[in-house]
N, C-alpha and C positions, 0 to 999 in steps of 0.2 A: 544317495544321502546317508553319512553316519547316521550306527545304529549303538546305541549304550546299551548295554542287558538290565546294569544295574536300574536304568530308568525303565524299561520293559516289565521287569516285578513289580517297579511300585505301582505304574500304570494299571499291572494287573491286578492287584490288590484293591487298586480304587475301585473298578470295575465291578469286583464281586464284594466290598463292603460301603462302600460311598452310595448307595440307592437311595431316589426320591428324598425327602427332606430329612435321610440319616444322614448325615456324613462323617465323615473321619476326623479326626483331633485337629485336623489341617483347618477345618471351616464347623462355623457355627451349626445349630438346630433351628428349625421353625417347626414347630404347631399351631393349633388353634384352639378356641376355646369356644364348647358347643354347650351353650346356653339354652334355655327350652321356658321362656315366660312367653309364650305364646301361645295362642290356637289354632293356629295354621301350618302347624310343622310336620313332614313328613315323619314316616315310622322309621323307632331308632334305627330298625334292619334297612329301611331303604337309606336313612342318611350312613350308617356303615359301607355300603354301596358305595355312595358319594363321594367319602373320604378317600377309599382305597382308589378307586376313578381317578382322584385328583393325587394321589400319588401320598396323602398326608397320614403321616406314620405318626405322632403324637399328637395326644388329645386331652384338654382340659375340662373336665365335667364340675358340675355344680353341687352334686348331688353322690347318691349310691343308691340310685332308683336299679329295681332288679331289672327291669325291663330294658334297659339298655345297659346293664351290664353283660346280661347276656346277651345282646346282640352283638358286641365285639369279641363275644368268645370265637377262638378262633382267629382273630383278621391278621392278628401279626401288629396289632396299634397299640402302642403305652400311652395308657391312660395316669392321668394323675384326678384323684378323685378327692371329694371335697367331704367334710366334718364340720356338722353346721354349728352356726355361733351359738344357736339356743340350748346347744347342749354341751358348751363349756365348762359349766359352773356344774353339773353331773359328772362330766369327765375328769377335772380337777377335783372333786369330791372324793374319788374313791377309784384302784384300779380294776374293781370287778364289772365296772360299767365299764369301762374300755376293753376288757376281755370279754365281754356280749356284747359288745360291737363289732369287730372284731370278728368274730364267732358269724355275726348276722349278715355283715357286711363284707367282709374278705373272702373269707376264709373258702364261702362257696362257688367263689366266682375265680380266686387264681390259684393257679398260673392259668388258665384257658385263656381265661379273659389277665391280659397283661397289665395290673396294677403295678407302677414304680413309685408312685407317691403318693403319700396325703396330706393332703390339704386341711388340716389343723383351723378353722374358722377362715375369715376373708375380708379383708382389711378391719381388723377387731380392735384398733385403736379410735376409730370414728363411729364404730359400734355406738347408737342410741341407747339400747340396754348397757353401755358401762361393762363389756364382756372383759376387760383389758384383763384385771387381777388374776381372772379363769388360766387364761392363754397360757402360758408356758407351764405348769402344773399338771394341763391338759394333754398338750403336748407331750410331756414325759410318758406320762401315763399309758398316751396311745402308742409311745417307741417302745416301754416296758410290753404290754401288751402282743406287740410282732413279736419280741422278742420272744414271748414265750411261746411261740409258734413257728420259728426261727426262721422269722420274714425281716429282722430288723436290719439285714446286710441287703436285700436286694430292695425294700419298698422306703424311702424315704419318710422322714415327715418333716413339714416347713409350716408355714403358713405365711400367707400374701397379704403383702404393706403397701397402703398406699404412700405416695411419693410427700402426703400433706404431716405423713409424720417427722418432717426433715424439720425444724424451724429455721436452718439457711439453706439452701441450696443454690445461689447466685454470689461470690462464682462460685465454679465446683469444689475449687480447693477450700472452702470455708463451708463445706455441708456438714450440719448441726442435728441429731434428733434434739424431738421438744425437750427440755430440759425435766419436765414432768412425767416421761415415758421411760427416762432411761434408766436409774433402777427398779423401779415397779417391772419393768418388762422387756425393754430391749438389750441391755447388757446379758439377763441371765436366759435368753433366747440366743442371744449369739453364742453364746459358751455352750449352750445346748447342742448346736446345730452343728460349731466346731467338734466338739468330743462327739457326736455321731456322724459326723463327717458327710454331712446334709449341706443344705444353701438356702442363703434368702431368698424367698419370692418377693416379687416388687412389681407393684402395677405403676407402669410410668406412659404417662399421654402429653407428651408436649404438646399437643391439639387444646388442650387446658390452656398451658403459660400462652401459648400464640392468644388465642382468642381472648384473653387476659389483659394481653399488654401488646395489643400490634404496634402500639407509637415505639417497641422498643427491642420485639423482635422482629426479625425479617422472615416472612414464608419459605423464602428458600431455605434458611437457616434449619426450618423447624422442619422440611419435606425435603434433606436432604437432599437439597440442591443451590448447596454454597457455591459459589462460582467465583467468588472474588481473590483466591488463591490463599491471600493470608491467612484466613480463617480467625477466629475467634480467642486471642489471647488471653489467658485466667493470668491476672496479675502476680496473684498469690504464688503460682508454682511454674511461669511459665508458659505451659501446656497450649498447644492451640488447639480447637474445636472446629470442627467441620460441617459436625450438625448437633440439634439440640438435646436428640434421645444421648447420645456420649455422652455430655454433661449434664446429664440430670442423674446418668448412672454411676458417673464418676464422683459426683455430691456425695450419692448415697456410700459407695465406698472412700470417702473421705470424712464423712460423719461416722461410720465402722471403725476405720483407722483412731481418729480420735478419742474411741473407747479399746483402744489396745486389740482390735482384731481387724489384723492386715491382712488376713489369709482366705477367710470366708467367702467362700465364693456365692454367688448371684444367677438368678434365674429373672426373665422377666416375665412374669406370670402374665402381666396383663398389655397389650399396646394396640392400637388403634385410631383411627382416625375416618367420621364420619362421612358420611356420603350425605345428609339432610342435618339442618338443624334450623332454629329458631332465627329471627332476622339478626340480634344481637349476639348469632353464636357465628364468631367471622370465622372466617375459613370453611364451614362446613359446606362440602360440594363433594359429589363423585370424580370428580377430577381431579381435587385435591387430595381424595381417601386413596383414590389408586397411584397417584403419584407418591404419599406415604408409605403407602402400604409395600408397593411394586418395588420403590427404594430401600424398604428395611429389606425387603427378601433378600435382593441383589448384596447389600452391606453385612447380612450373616454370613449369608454361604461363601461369601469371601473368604473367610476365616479374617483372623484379628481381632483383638479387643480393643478398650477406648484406650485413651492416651495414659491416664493412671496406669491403667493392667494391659497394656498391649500383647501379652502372651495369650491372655484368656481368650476363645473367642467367646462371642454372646451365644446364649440359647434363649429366644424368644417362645413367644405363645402370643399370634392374632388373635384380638380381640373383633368379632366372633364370628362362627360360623353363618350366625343366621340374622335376617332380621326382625327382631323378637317383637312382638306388635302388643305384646302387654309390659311391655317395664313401662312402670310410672317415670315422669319429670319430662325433661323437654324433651322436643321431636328429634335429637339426635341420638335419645337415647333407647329411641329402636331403629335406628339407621347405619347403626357399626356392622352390619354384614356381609361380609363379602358374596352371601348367596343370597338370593330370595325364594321364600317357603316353597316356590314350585320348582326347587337348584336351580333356576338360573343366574348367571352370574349376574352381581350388581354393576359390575366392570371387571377388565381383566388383567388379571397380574401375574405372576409366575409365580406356581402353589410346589411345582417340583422340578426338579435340577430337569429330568425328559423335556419339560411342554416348559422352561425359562421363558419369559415372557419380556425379555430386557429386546429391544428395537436399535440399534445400531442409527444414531443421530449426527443430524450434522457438529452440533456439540454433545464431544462422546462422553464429558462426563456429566450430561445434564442424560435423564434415563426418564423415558416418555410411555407411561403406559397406551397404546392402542388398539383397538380392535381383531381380535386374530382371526388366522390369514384362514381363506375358505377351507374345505373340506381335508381340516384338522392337520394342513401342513404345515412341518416344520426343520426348520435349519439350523446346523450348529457352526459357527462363527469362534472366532481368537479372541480373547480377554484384551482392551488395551490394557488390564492392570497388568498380564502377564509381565514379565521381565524377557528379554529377548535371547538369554540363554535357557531359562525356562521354555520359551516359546519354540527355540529349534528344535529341545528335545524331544518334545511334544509332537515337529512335524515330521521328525526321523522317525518315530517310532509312526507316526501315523501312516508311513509313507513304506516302512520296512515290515514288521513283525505284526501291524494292524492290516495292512495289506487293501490298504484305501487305493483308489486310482488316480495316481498323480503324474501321471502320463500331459494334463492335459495343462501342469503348472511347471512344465519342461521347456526353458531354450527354445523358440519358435514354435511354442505350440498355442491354441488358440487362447488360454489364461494364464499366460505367461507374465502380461501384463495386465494392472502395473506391477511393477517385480520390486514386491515389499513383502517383509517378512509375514505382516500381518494378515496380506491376501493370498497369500500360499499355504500359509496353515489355517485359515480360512475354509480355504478349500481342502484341502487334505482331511482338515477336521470334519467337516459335513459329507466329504466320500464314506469317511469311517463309519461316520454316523448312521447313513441313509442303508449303506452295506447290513447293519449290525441291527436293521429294521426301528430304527430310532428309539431303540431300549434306552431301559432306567440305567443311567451312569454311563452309558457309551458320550456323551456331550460334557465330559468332563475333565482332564488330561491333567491331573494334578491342580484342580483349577483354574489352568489356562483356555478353557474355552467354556462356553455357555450356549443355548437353545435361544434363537428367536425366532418369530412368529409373521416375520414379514418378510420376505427374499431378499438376501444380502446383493447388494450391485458392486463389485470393484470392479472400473470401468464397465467393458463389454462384456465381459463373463457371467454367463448366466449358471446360476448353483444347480446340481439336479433337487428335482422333490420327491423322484422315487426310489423302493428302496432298491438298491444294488443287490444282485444276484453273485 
């Protein structure tokens, strides 16, 4: 089988920079967001444990509790850490209280512990105290502050919008902030955030608009799993939607756009979708959180952005680690965990590119999360998104310079058939894999191939599950 060198380097480059939910410009980020209103949570050092377990390289805290700042010293995880709302109107007051912040809060903890942003208040336009006028003042104050510490180029600062500050967001191409927000605070937040070369945070839950308006949106729509091909025309510009976290993100850069900043780019601080809620809270089930959930993973690491910025890809943040058994309001709103307090999972989904949790279905583009496969086996399978020059490259090299055993997807050999490109790099792919002891980023080929959790069947061919010597 041709071998390209040229694709040999990039391969190898993904290998040693593409690990666990880092990945290269090629594909999105995923973190999560470790919440702590509970009494049953494990110690921040054993949930450090956890994360690293689970292969999750970025972390969203609430807080700048010492206690678990340093327990990430060390792990290798960026943290983006949070600036609470009650102390706006101090921070906006003056910059010598954001240089003993600073002081109290940074300064002793990074670089050990890997701070890249802060979190400037948390949805502060729904704020009860009225924090809104503080926000950007604040914000200044805390970027002046790194700066004079000359943290202001590697630790960002943003702060996270809910999606209720839009006043249109249906369709996308007509997403509006409230008209009441925009010079008070959103216009001189964006020119902030532009000239430091920062991004928005934005909590978006289409688990909201569904249980909202089910007579009007479809589940599949909202859990990623459109199936009806056309997808979702925005009259205003065109655009078709394929599910509904896109257009809700594409609103919000089209409400951007309409205050003259096309360029700012967007973080999702917050996204999620429950496992338990209240009888009037539709949609909420573990079924439908891991179908959520399992499909955003699979739609970042993909790389690609929404139909507005198709260049960009997304970087999320799971909404959350745990489930928090003291937030006040309904019962879904300690049921967003993907873990329960003693780490078992709540259901399973793919946390890192290694242990991919996507299941190869009779319809491949519907993605089913299920149960994984016993004692912690796992296979790595071909992308159908791959493209099929993409995908020979991928099995040349897997077959050449990776030095998989494709002996047995040879001319009369016993997985010869069916003889598609899909089930030869299939197998080529999961030789590599199994060979290379199922390490982080050997299940990845430019993105042409993915980890699942259940034995691939083409035809009679059975995959190995041990590793190759």
């Amino acid at each position: 089988m041709e071998f390209h060198l040229p694709f040999f380097c990039f391969v190898f480059l993904l290998l040693q920079c593409c690990v666990h939910l880092a990945f290269c410009d090629s594909g999105g980020t995923v973190g999560i967001n470790y919440g702590r209103i509970a009494d049953d949570l494990p110690s921040p050092a054993q949930v450090v444990q956890l994360l690293k377990a689970q292969g999750i390289t970025k972390v969203k805290l609430y807080d700048t509790d010492s206690t678990v700042l340093s327990a990430f010293s060390g792990s290798g995880i960026s943290l983006t850490v949070a600036f609470p709302n009650e102390q706006l109107a101090a921070a906006a007051a003056g910059k010598s209280f954001t240089d003993d912040w600073i002081k109290s809060n940074i300064l002793p903890y990074h670089p050990k512990t890997k701070i890249e942003a802060i979190a400037v208040g948390n949805e502060v336009f729904v704020d009860p105290k009225n924090t809104t006028k503080y926000l950007v003042p604040a914000m200044k104050n805390v970027h002046a502050s790194l700066a004079g510490g000359n943290l202001s180029s590697s630790i960002k600062v943003s702060s996270p919008v809910a999606l209720s500050a839009l006043q249109t967001s249906y369709p996308s191409s007509a997403g509006a902030f409230k008209p009441e927000l925009v010079e008070p605070a959103v216009k001189p937040m964006l020119k902030f955030l532009k000239d430091t070369e920062s991004y928005l945070m934005v909590n978006v839950y289409p688990f909201f608009a569904y249980s909202a308006n089910t007579d009007t949106i479809s589940l599949d729509y909202a859990l990623f799993r459109n199936n009806s091909g056309a997808g979702n025309k925005d009259a205003g510009n065109g655009l078709v939607y394929s599910n509904l976290l896109d257009a809700q993100i594409d609103a919000v850069f089209a409400a951007m756009a309409a205050l003259g900043f096309h360029d700012v780019k967007l973080v999702v601080s917050e996204t999620g979708w429950p496992s338990k809620g209240e009888e009037n809270e539709a949609g909420a089930s573990a079924a439908n959180a891991a179908a959520y959930n399992g499909n955003l993973v699979r739609r970042v690491l993909a790389g690609g952005g929404t139909p507005r910025r198709p260049e960009e890809s997304l970087n999320v943040y799971l909404f959350a680690l745990f489930n928090e058994n003291q937030k006040p309001g309904p019962v879904s709103e300690r049921n967003y965990g993907l873990f329960y307090p003693n780490q078992q999972k709540v259901y399973d989904i793919p946390l890192t590119v290694a242990t991919l949790n996507l299941n190869m279905t009779e319809s491949k583009e519907r993605v089913v999360a299920q149960p994984a496969a016993a004692a912690g086996h796992t296979w790595c399978v071909a992308s159908e998104k791959a493209g099929k020059e993409e995908l020979q490259k991928a099995l040349d090299y897997a077959c050449g310079k990776g030095k998989a055993d494709c002996r047995p997807i040879q001319p009369g050999a016993t997985c010869y058939h069916p003889d598609s490109l899909e089930a030869h790099a299939s197998y080529a792919f999961n030789s590599f894999y199994q060979k290379n002891s199922r390490g982080p980023g050997t299940c990845d080929f430019g993105g042409a191939a993915y980890v699942v959790t259940h034995p691939p069947r083409f035809g009679s061919c059975e995959f190995p599950t041990s590793v190759e010597n």
